[in-house]
Phi, psi and omega in degrees: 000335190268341159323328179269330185295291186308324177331271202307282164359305167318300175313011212230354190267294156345305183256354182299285192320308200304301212262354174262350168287299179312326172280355184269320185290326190288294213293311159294308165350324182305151177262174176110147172251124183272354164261344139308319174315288209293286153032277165126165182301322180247045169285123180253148208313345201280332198276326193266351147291302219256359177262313133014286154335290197274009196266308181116036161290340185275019196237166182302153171281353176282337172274313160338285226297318172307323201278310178277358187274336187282318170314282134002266188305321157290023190075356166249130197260349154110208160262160168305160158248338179261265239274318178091026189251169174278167200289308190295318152314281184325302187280293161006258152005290197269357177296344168293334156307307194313305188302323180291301154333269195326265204348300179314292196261017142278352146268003168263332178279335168272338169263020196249281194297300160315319176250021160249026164246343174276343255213299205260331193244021160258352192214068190289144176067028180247190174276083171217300196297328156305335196258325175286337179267355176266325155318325216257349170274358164299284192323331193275308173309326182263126172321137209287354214257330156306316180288315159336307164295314169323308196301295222276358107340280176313313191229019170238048198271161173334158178039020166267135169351302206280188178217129202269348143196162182128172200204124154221141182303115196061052201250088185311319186277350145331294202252004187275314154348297164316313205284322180298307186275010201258310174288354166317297169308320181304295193303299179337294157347299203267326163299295173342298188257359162268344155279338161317301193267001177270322167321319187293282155344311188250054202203335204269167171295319154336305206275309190309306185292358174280308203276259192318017148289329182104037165299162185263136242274344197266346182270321165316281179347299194290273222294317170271314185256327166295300249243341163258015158243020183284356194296272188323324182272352174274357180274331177257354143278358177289308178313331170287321211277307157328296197285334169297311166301336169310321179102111151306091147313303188306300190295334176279347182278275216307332164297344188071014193253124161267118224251181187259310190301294210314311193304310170343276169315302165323317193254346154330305180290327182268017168073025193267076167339282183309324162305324193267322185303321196283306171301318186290334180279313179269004165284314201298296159321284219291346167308308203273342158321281187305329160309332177274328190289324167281359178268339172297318206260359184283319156326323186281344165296281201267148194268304198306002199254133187226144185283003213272000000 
């Protein structure tokens, strides 16, 4: 395993360059100048030179690029061009954010999601199984930003519990909103394929000879049929679990939370190159982290899955 732990880990050099080229490259493209930007509208050129100078925007791009892999290679993602704070500070800081949100609403799709996919594939074809895939095909329909709106409406009237934006750390009236409508889709997802895959499972011969031993019907479920239909469904929570650590743009804009996607987009519009290069590069680790961390645990479900 740890020859597959260096494997993959290696592999992670390859796509870091691939993906900091492509953001590095997309992003002078753009049009607009950040040091006008940064400048300001009544900035006059001698001022909008020496911010150029000092950032190294004035050298060919190939010498930039060259410039940020050497930093890069020391763990410096460089500076801001609007705060002027470092890159790594920066994303820190609001991935903490990020982190609380995922967290959240990756634990409302798994305590949602996982027993009304299990609920629908004990009872196929029943209303019961019928009223959770029409639930879980809502969830899947409505925009998540739509839906945001919807809560804060709904549940931020004067004197309610909840708080419709602003962010304080570890804060349910804050973040419970955020974390409910962010989680929709996961749970939606995850009720979806865990009855895709508990049906299959518990159709199989194992599980029958488990039920004509005389098991009691919730120890077949649990034990013979969830714990062999776990490959997949940890394959759509890793996959959530990714796209959540990613940052919700949509749900930190309606909320108001700052967040790593928000941040992002901030700095896309202000032309702040070293934040965006720096963010698309820690979304790009956290992906392949995590892909590794679900590929690890698929071994630890199936016995027969081997590392060599």
């Amino acid at each position: 395993m740890k020859t597959y732990i260096i494997r993959r880990l290696a592999n992670v050099v390859p796509v870091l360059l691939g993906v900091s080229l492509l953001t590095f490259t997309t992003m002078y493209l753009l049009p607009g100048d950040p040091a006008e930007l940064l400048g300001g509208q009544t900035s006059d050129p001698e001022a909008a030179q020496a911010i150029r100078k000092r950032y190294h925007l004035d050298q060919p791009l190939v010498v930039q690029y060259i410039a940020f892999l050497a930093r890069l290679g020391r763990g410096d993602l460089g500076e801001s061009l609007r705060s002027r704070r470092p890159v790594l500070r920066i994303l820190a800081e609001r991935f903490v954010v990020t982190l609380q949100v995922a967290a959240g609403a990756l634990i409302f799709a798994l305590v949602v999601g996982l027993p009304a996919g299990v609920i629908a594939a004990t009872r196929p074809r029943s209303i019961l199984d019928g009223a959770c895939m029409l639930l879980a095909l809502v969830g899947l329909s409505v925009p998540v930003f739509l839906l945001g709106l919807i809560m804060m409406i709904l549940f931020t009237w004067e004197g309610s519990f909840f708080v419709p934006s602003g962010y304080a750390p570890l804060s349910i009236r804050h973040l419970g909103l955020p974390c409910l409508a962010l989680g929709t889709v996961p749970a939606a997802l995850l009720a979806r394929m865990t009855r895709s895959s508990m049906l299959e499972v518990l159709s199989s011969d194992h599980v029958r000879a488990a039920r004509a031993k005389g098991l009691a019907e919730w120890r077949v479920v649990i034990r013979h049929g969830l714990r062999n239909a776990l490959i997949p469904i940890l394959t759509i929570i890793g996959t959530s679990a990714a796209s959540l650590l990613s940052g919700a743009v949509l749900t930190e804009t309606v909320f108001s939370l700052p967040g790593l996607g928000r941040q992002i987009v901030d700095a896309i519009d202000d032309r702040d190159y070293p934040v965006v290069i720096g963010g698309v590069l820690w979304l790009a680790v956290t992906f392949v982290l995590v892909n590794l961390i679900v590929d690890l645990l698929y071994g630890a479900l199936d016995p027969r899955i081997r590392y060599d």
